[in-house]
C-alpha atoms as an extended CHARMM CRD file, in Angstrom:
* protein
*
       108  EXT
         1         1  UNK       CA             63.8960000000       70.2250000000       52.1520000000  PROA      1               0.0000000000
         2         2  UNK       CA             64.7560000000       66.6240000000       51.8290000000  PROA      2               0.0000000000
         3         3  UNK       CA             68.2590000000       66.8970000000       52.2250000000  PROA      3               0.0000000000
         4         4  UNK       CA             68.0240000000       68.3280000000       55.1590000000  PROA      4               0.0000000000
         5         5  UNK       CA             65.3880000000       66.3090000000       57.3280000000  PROA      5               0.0000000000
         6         6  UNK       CA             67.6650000000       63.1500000000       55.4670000000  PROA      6               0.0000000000
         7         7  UNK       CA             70.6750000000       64.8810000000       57.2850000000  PROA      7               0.0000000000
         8         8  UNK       CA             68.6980000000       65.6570000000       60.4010000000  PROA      8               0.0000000000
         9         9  UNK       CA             67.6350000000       61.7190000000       60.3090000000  PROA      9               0.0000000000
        10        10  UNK       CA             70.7560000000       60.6670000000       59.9700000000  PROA      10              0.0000000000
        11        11  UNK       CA             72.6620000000       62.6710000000       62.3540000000  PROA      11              0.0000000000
        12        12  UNK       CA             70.1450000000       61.7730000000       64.8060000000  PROA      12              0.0000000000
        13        13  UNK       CA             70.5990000000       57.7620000000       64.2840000000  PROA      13              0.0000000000
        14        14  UNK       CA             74.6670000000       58.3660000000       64.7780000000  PROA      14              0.0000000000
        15        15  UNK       CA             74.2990000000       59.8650000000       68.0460000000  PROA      15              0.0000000000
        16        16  UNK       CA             71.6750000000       57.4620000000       69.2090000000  PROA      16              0.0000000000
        17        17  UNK       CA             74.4660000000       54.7660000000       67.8570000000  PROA      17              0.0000000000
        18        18  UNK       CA             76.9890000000       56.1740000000       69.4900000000  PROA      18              0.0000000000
        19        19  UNK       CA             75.3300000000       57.0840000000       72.9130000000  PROA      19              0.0000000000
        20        20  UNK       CA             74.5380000000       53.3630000000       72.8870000000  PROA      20              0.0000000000
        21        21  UNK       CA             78.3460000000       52.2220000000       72.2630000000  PROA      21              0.0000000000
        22        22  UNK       CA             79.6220000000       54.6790000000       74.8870000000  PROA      22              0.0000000000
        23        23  UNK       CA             76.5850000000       53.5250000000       77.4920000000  PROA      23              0.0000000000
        24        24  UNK       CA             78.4110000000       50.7370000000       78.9550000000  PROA      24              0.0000000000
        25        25  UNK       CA             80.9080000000       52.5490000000       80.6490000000  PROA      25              0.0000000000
        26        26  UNK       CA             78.8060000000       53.9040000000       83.0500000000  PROA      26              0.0000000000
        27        27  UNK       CA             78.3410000000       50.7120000000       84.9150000000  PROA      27              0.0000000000
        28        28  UNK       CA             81.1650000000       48.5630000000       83.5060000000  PROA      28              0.0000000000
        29        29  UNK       CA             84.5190000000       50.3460000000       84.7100000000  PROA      29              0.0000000000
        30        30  UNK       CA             86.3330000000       47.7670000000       82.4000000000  PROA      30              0.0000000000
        31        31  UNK       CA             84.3910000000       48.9790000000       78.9000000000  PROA      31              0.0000000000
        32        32  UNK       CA             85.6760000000       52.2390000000       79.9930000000  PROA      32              0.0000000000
        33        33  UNK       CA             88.3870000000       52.3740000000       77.3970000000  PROA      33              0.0000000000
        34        34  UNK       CA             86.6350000000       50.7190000000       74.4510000000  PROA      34              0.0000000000
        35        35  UNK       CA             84.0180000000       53.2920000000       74.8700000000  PROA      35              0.0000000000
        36        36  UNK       CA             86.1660000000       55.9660000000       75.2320000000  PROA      36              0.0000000000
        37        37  UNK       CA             88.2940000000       55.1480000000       71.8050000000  PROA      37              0.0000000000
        38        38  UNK       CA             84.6330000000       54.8110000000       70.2450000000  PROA      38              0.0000000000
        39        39  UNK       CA             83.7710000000       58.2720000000       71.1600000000  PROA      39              0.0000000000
        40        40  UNK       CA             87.0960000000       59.7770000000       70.9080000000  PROA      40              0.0000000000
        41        41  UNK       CA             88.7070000000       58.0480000000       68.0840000000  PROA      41              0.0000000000
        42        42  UNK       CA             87.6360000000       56.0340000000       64.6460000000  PROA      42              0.0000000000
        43        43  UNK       CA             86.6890000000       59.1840000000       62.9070000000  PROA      43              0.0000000000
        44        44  UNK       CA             87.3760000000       58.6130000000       59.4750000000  PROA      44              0.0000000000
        45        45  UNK       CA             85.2970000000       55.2700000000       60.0740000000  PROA      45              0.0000000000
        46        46  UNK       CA             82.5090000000       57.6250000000       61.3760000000  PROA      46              0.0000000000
        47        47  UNK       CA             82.4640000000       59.7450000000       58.3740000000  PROA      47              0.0000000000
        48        48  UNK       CA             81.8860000000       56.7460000000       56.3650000000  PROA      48              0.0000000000
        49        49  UNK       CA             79.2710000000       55.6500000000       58.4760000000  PROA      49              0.0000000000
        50        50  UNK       CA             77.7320000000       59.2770000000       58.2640000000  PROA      50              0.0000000000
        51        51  UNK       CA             78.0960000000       59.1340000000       54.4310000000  PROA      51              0.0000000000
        52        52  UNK       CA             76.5940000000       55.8070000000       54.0200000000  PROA      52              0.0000000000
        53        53  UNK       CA             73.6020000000       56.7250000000       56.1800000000  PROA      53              0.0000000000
        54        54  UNK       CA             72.8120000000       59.8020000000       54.4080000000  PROA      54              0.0000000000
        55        55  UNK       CA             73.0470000000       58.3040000000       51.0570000000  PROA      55              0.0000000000
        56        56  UNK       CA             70.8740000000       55.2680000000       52.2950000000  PROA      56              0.0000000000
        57        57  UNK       CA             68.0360000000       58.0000000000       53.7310000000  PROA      57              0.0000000000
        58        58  UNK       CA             67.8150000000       59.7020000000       50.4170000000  PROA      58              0.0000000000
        59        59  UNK       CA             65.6120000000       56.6390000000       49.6170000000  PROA      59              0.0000000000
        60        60  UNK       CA             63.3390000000       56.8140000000       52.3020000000  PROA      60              0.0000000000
        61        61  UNK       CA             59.7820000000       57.4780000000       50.6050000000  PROA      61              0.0000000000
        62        62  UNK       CA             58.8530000000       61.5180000000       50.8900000000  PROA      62              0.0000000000
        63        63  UNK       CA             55.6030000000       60.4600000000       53.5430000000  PROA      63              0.0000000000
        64        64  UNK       CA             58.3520000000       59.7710000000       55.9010000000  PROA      64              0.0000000000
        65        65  UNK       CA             59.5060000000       63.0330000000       56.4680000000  PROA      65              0.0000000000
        66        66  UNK       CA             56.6490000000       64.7640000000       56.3170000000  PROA      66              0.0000000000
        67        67  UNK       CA             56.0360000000       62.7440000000       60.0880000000  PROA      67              0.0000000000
        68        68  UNK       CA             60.0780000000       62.9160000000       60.2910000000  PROA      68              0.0000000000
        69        69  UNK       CA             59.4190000000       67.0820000000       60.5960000000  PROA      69              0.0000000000
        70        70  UNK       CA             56.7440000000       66.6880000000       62.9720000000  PROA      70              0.0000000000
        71        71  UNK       CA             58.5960000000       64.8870000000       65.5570000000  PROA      71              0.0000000000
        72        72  UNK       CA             61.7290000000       66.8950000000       64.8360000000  PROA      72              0.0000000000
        73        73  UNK       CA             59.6110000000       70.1370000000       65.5250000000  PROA      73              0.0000000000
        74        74  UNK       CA             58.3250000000       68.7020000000       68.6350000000  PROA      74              0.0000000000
        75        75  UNK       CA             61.6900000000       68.0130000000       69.3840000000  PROA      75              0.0000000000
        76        76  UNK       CA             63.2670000000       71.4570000000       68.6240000000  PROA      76              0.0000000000
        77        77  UNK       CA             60.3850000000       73.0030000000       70.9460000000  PROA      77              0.0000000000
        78        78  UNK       CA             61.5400000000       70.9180000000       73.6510000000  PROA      78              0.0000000000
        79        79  UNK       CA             65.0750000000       71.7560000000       73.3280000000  PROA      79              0.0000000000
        80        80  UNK       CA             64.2670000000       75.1980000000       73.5590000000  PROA      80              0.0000000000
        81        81  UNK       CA             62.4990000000       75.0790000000       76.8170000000  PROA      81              0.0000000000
        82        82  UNK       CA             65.1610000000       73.0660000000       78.2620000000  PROA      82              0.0000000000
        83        83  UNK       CA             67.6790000000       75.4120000000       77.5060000000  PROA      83              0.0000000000
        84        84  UNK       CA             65.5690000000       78.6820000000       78.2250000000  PROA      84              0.0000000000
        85        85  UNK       CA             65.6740000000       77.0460000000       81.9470000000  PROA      85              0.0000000000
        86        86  UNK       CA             69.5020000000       76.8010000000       82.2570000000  PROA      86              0.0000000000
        87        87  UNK       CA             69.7950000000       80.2520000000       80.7500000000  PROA      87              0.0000000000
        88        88  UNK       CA             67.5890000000       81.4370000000       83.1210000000  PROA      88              0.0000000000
        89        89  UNK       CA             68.7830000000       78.9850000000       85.9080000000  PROA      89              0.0000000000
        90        90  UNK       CA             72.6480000000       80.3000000000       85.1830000000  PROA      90              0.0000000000
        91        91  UNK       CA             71.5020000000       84.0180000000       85.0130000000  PROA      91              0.0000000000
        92        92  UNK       CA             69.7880000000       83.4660000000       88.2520000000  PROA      92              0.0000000000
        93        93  UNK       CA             72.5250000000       82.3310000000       90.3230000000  PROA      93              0.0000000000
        94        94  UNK       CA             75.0910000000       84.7870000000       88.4660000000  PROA      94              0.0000000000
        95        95  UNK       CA             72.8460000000       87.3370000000       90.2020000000  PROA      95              0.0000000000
        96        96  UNK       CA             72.8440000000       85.5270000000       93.2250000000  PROA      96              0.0000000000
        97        97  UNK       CA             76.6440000000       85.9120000000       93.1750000000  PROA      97              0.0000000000
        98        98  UNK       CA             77.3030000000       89.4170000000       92.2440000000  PROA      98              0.0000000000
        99        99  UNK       CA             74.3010000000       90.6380000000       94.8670000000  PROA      99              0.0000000000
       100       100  UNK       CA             76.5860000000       88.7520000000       97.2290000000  PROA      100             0.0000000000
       101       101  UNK       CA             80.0470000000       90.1770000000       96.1500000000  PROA      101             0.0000000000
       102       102  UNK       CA             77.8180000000       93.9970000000       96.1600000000  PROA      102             0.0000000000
       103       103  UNK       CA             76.7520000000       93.2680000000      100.0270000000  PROA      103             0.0000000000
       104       104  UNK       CA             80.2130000000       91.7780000000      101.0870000000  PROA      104             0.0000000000
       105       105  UNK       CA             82.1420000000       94.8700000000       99.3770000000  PROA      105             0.0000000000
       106       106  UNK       CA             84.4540000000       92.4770000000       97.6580000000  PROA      106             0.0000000000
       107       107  UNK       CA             83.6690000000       94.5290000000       94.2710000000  PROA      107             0.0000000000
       108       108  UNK       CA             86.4780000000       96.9230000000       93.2830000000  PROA      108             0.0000000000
């Protein structure tokens, strides 16, 4: 069960690291490219990375991840909700759309 909240940890940290790297470009047109060769590219360096982390979190005392599975619960139950709404927002306006294709007679 370790393993995996260690994995969960350290996938989480690399994504944080690289939303940060990639951030810039939003309101810097000229980091544009760095960020995009950071997100795109370097991915033998970012399997390293990935490696090293991981290894690193197996040391992480146990009474970490016991609160490491709480938040990552809490997170998991807001993921859900979020996407339950855009599954129920898409299904919503695909019914919009075929109702409208029914009452125009555009359906074969």
């Amino acid at each position: 069960m370790t393993a995996v909240l260690a994995m969960s940890l350290t996938l989480f940290v690399y994504h944080l690291l690289i939303f940060l790297m990639i951030l810039p470009a939003l309101c810097c047109p000229a980091a544009a490219k760095f960020c995009a060769y950071v997100h795109d590219g370097f991915w033998g360096g970012k399997f390293l990375i990935i490696c090293a982390f991981f290894i690193a979190a197996c040391f992480i005392p146990q009474s970490f991840y016991q609160v490491w599975a709480h938040i990552c619960r809490v997170g998991s139950l807001l993921f859900i909700i979020v996407q339950s709404y855009f599954l129920l927002n898409a299904c919503y306006s695909l019914n919009e759309n075929v109702m409208k294709a029914v009452n125009n007679n555009t359906c074969a």
